[in-house]
C-alpha positions as CSV (number, residue, x, y, z in Angstrom):
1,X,-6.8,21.9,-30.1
2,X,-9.8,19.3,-30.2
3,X,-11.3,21.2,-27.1
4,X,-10.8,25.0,-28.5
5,X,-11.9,23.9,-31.9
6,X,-15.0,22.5,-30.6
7,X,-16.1,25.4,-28.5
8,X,-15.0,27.6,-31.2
9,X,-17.4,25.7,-33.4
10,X,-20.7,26.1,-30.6
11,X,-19.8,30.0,-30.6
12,X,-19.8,29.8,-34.1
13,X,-23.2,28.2,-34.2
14,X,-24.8,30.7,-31.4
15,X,-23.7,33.4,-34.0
16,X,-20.8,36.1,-34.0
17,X,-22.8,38.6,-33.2
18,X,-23.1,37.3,-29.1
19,X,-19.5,38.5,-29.2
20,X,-18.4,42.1,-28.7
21,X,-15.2,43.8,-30.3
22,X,-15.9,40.8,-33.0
23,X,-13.6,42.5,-36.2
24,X,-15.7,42.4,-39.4
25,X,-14.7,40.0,-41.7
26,X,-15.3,36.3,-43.7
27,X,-16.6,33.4,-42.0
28,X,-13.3,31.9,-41.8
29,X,-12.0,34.6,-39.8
30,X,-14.6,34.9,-37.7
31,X,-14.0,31.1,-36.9
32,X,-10.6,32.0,-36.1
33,X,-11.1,34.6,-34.0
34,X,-13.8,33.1,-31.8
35,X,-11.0,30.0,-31.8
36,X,-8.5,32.5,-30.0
37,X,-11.3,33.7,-28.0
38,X,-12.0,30.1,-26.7
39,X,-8.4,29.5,-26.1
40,X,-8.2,32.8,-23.7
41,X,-11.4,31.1,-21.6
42,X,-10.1,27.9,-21.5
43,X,-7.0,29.2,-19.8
44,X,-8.6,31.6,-18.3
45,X,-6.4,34.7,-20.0
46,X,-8.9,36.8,-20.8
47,X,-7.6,39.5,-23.1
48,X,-10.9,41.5,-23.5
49,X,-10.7,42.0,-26.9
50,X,-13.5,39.9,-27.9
51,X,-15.9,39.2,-24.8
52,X,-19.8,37.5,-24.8
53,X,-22.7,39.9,-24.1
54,X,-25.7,37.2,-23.9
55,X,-26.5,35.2,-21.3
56,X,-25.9,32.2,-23.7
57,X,-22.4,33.0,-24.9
58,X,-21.3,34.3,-21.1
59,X,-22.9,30.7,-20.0
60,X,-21.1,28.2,-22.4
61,X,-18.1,30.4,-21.8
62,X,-18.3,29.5,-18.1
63,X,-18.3,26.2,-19.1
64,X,-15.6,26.0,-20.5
65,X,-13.3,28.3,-18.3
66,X,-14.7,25.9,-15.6
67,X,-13.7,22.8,-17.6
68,X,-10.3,24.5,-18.0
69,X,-9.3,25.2,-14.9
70,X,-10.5,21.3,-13.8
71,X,-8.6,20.5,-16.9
72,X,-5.1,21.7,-16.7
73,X,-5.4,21.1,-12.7
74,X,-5.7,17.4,-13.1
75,X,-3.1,17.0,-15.8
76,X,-1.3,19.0,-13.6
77,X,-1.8,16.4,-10.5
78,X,-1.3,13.5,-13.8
79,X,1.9,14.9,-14.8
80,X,4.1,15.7,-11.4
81,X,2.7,12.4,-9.8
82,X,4.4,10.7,-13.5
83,X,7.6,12.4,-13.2
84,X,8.4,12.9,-9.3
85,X,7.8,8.9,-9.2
86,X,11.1,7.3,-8.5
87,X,12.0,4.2,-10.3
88,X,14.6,1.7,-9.6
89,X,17.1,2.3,-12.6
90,X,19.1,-1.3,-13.0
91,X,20.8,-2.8,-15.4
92,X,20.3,-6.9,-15.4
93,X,23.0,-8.9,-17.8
94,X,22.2,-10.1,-21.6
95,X,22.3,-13.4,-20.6
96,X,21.7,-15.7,-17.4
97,X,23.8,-18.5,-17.1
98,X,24.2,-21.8,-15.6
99,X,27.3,-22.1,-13.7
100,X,29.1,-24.5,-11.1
101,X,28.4,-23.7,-7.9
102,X,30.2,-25.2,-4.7
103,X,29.7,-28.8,-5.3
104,X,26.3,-28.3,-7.8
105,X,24.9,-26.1,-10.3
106,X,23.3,-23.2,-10.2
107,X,21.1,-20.7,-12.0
108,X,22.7,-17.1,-11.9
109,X,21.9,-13.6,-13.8
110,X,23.9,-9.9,-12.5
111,X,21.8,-7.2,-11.8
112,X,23.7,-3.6,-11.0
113,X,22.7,-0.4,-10.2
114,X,23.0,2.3,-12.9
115,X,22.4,5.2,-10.8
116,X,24.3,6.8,-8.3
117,X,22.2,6.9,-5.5
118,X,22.1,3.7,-3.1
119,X,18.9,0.8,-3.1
120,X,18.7,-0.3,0.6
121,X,16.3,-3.4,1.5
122,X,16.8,-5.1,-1.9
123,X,14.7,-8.0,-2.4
124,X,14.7,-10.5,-5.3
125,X,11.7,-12.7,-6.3
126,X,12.8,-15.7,-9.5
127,X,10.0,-17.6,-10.8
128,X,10.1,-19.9,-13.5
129,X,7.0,-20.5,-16.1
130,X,7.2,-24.0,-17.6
131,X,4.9,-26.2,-20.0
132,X,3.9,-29.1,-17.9
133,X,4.0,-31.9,-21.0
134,X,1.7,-34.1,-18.7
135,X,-0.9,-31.6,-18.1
136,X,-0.6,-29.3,-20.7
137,X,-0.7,-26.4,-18.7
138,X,1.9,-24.0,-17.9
139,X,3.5,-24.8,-14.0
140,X,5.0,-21.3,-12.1
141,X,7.6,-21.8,-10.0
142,X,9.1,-20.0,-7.3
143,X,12.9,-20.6,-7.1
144,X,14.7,-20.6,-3.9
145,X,17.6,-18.1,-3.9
146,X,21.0,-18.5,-2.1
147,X,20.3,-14.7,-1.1
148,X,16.9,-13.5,-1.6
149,X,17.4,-10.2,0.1
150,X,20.2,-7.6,0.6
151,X,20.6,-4.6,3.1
152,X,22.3,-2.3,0.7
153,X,23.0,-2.7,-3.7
154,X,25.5,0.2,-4.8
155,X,27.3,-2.1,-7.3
156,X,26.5,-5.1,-8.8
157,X,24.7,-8.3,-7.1
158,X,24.7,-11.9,-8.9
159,X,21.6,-13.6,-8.2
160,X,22.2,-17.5,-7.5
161,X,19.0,-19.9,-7.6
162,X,21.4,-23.6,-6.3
163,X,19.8,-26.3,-8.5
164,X,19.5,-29.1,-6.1
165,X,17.6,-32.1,-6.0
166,X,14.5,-29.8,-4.7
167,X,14.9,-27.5,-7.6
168,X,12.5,-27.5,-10.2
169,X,15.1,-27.1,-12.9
170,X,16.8,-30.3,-11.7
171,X,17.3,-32.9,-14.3
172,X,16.6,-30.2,-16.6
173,X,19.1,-30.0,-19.5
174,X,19.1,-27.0,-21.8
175,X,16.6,-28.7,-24.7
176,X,14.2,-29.7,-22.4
177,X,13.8,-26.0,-21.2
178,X,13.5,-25.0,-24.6
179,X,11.0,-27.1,-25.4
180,X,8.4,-26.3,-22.8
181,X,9.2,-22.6,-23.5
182,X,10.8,-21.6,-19.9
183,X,10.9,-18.4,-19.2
184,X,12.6,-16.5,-15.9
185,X,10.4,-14.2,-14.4
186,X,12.5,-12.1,-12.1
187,X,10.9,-8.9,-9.8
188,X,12.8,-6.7,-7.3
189,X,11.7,-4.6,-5.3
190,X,14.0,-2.0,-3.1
191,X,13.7,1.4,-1.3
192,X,15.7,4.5,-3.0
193,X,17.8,6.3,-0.1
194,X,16.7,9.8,-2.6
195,X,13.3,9.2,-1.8
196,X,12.6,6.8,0.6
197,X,9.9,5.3,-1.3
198,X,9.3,1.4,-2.6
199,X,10.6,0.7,-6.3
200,X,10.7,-2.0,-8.0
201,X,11.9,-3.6,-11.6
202,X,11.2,-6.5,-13.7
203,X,12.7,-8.5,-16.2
204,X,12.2,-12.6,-17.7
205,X,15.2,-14.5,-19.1
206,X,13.9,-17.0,-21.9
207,X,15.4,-20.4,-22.2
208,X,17.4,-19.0,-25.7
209,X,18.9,-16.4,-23.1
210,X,20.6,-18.5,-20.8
211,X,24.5,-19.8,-21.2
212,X,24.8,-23.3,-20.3
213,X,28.3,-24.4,-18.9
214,X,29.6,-20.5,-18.8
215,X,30.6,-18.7,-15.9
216,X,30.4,-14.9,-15.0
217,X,33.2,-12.9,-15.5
218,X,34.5,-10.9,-12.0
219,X,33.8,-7.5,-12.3
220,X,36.9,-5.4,-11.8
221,X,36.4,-1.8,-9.5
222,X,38.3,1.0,-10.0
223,X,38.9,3.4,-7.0
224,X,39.2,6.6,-7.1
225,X,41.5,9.0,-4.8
226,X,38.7,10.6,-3.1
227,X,37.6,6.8,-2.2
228,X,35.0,5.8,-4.1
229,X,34.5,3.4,-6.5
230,X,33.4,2.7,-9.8
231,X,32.6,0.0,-12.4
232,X,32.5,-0.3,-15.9
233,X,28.6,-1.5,-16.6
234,X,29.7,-3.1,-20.0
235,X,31.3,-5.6,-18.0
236,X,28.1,-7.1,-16.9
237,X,27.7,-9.3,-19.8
238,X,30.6,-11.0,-20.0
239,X,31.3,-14.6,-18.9
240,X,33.4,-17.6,-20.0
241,X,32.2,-20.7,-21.0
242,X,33.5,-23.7,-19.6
């Protein structure tokens, strides 16, 4: 509209009488009809029923069929490189919790797959942003995870950072994390078996976000006759406290 309108506005200016086959008529209308005539250039339709005869109008005409075709071929290009992209599709849990775990604790959040395709080469990446009180500044951390990287993710996968004495959460209770504002930074990056191509997904758990003492329900599978199986995705979120 912005583009057609403007060109519409420069034929106007040139004058309608550039323009052969223009109908008789008001200003208004001629407006109009050298606005139609600007959308036929700019994609390159071309009825015939109003056409330039200067070399003026026929240039800026030119101009603008060329700035069509360039036009619609790059939000052509714009548009399938947005929508043939793949993206991983997961779905993480409300909450992250902090659980026992063998003869610790640990810091643990569920991540599942929503689609029904399969993410091979799954790799998981915590780190933890945390006001240092003696420096003022804010400390990232990157967490050590029990499993950092699976072959294949076509259910669910709880991610476990142990918090051991080389943690940086240890000696951490749930007020101090609140107070220097922690946050969870969590990125994963895996390769879609559709498309064979990188993807990768992002999320943060805030220190309000995480259940203290509570432990992740089991998710229950249900198979199917033909073999497969299938979870309820609802049941991602739920967990007991302790």
């Amino acid at each position: 509209m912005a583009v057609n309108t403007l060109f519409a506005i420069v034929y106007y200016m040139i004058g309608a009488d550039t323009f052969g086959g223009m109908e008789v008529g008001a200003g208004s209308e001629k407006f109009y009809q050298l606005f139609f005539f600007s959308a036929q250039t700019l994609t390159t339709v071309g009825y015939g029923h109003i056409y330039p005869n200067s070399v003026f109008t026929s240039s800026v005409s030119s101009i603008e069929s060329m700035l069509g075709l360039m036009g619609f071929a790059l939000v052509t290009g714009i548009l399938y490189g947005r929508f043939s992209k793949p993206k991983a599709d997961l779905q993480y849990s409300n909450e992250a919790v902090v659980a026992p775990y063998k003869d610790m604790t640990g810091y643990m959040f569920r991540v599942a797959n929503k689609k029904q395709n399969e993410l091979i080469e799954t790799e998981c990446q915590v780190i933890l942003a945390i006001n240092n009180p003696e420096t003022l500044k804010r400390d990232f951390h990157f967490l050590d995870l029990e499993r950092s990287k699976i072959n294949l993710l076509p259910l669910t996968w709880t991610v476990v950072h142990p918090i051991d004495d080389k943690s940086p959460m240890y000696g951490l209770t749930e007020t101090d994390l609140k107070q220097r504002d922690g946050e969870f930074i969590i990125l994963i990056k895996s390769i879609t078996d559709t498309y064979f191509q990188t993807v990768y997904s992002r999320m943060s758990y805030k220190a309000s976000e995480i259940a203290w003492n509570a432990k992740f329900v089991p998710m229950k599978q249900m198979p199917h006759k033909d073999g497969s199986i299938s979870i309820n995705l609802n049941d991602i979120h739920s967990y007991d406290k302790l």
